[in-house]
C-alpha positions in Angstrom: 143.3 80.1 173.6 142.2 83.8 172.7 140.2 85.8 175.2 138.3 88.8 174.7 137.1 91.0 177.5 134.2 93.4 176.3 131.5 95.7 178.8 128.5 93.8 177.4 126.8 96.5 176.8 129.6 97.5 173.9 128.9 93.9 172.2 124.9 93.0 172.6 123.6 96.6 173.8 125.2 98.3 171.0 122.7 99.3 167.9 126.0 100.0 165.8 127.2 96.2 166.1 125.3 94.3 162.7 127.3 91.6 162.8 129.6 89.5 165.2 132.4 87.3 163.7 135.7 85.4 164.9 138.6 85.2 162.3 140.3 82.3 163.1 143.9 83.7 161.8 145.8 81.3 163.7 145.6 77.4 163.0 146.5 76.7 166.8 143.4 78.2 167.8 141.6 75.9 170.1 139.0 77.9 172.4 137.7 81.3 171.7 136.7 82.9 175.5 134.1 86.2 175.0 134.1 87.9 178.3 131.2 90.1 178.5 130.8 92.3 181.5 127.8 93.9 183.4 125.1 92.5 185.2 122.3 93.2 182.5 122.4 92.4 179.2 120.0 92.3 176.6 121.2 91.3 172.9 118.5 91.8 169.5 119.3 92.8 166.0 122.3 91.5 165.2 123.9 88.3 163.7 126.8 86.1 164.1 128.6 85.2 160.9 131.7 83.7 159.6 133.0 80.4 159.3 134.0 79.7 163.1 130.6 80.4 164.4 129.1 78.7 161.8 130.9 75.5 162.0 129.7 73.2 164.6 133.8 72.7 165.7 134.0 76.6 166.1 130.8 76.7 168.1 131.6 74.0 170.1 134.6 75.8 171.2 133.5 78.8 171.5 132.3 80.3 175.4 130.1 83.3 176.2 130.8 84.0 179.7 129.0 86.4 181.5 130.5 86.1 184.7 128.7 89.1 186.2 125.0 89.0 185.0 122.2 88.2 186.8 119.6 88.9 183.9 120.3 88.2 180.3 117.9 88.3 177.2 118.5 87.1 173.6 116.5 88.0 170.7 118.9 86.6 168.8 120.3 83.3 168.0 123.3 82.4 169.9 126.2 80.1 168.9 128.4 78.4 171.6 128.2 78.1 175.0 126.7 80.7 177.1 128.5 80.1 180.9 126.0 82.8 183.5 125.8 80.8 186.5 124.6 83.9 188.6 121.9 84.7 185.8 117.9 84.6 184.9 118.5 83.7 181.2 115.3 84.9 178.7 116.0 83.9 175.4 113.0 83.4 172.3 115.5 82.6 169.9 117.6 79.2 169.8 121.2 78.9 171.5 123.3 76.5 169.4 125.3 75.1 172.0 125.5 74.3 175.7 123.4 76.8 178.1 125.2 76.7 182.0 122.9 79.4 183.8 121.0 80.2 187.8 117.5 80.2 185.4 116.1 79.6 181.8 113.0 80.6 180.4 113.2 79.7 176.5 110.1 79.8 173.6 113.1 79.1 171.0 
């Protein structure tokens, strides 16, 4: 298991950060955990690449928690599971993946 700890705002409010991608470097890999921190998070502009997030195997083990937000919005696509149970999700793009949320208001 790998697990990242990030301020969210670092990850999806940062206009510096083109592209996301996981570099599976170690073939015991089995479940990637992103933890992304703060309780509002928007995320636009950027794209995740790469073979793990790209492969439905790498996707399907692959979670985005957001353990403190209470309002996210995507603009861009999304690739695993997003885990938010406190938040109002917003998304116009699609999630590829599992969505585990308080609210969901999708046009994707």
């Amino acid at each position: 298991v790998a697990v990242f700890n990030f301020p969210g705002s670092s990850v999806f409010g940062n206009n510096k950060v083109q592209q996301i991608e996981v570099v599976k470097s170690n073939s015991n890999l089995q479940l990637v955990v992103i933890n992304l921190y703060g309780t509002s998070i928007s995320w636009s502009g950027s794209n995740l690449v790469g073979s793990w997030l790209n492969s439905l195997d790498g996707r399907a083990r692959t979670i985005w928690n957001f353990p403190e937000a209470t309002s996210l919005n995507f603009d861009s696509n999304l690739k695993g599971a997003v885990l938010a149970p406190y938040a109002a999700l917003v998304t116009r793009v699609n999630i590829d993946g599992a969505v585990a949320v308080r609210s969901l208001d999708t046009s994707g």
